[in-house]
C-alpha positions as CSV (number, residue, x, y, z in Angstrom):
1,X,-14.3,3.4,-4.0
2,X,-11.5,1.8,-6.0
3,X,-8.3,0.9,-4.2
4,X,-5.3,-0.9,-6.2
5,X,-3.1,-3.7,-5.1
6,X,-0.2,-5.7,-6.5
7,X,1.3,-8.9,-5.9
8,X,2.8,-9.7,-3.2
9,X,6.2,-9.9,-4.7
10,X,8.2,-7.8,-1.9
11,X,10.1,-9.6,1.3
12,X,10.4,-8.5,4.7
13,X,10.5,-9.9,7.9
14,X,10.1,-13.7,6.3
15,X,7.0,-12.9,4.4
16,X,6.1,-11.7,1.0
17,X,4.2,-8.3,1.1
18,X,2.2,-6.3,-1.5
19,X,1.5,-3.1,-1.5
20,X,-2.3,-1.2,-1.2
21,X,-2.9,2.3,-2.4
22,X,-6.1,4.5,-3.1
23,X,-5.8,6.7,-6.5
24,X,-8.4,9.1,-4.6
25,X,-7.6,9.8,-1.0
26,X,-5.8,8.5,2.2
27,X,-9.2,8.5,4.1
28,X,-10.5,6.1,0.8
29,X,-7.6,4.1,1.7
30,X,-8.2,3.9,5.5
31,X,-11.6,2.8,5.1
32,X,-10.9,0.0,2.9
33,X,-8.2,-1.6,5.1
34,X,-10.5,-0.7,8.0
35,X,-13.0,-2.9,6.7
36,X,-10.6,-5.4,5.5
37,X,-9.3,-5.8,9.1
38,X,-5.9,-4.3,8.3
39,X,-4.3,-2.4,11.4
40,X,-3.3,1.0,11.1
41,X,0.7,0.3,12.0
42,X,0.7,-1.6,8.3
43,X,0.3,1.8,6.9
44,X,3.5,2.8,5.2
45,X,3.8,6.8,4.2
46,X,1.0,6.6,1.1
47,X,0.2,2.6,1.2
48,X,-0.6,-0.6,3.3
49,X,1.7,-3.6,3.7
50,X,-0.1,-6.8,2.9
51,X,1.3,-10.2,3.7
52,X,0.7,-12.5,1.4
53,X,-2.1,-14.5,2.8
54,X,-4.4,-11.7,3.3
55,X,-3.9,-10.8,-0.7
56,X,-7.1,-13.1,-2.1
57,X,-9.1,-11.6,0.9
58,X,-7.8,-7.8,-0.4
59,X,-8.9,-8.7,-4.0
60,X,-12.3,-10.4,-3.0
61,X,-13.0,-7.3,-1.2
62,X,-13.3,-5.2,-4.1
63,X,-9.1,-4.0,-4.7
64,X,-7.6,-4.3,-8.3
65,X,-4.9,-6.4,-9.0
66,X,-2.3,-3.8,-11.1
67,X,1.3,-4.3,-11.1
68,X,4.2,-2.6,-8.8
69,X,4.8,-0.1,-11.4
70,X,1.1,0.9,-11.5
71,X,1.1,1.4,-8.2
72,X,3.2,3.8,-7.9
73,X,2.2,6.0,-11.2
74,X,-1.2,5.7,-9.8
75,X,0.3,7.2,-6.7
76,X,2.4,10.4,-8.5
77,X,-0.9,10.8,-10.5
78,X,-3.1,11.5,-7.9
79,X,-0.6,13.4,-6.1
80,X,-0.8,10.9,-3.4
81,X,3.1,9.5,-3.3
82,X,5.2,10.1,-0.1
83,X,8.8,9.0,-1.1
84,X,11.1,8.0,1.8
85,X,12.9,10.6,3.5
86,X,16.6,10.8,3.4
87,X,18.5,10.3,6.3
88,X,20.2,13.5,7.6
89,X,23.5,13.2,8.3
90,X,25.0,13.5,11.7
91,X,27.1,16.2,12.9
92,X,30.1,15.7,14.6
């Protein structure tokens, strides 16, 4: 089981956030944050949010530090990226 994190470089809600990703499979993915402790609602389309303190723990469990743009061709590569969807627009 490999799973892939980079650093938490990415602000939201007063935090800094990295993102987690599997190059296998969602349910590798799952499992992994599932033993990490990480609650389902941090799961974003094809990755889990992970604040900045809980990085070292992510790493000591066994994820590899990559960079944001490995992330994400690790992602297309395994077929695995879920890009956001575009807002419709409204009819009058």
């Amino acid at each position: 089981m490999t799973v892939y994190i980079d650093p938490p470089t990415w602000p939201g809600h007063g935090r800094m956030w990295s993102h987690l990703v599997s190059d296998v499979s969602y349910e590798e993915l799952h499992l992994f944050a599932a033993a990490l402790g990480v609650p389902l609602r941090a799961f974003e389309r094809d990755h889990y949010d992970i604040p900045s303190h809980r990085y070292t723990d992510a790493v000591r469990a066994g994820a590899v530090e990559v960079g944001s743009r490995e992330v994400v061709r690790l992602l297309h590569a395994a077929g695995l990226r879920r890009r956001k969807s575009r807002a419709q627009p409204r009819s009058s």
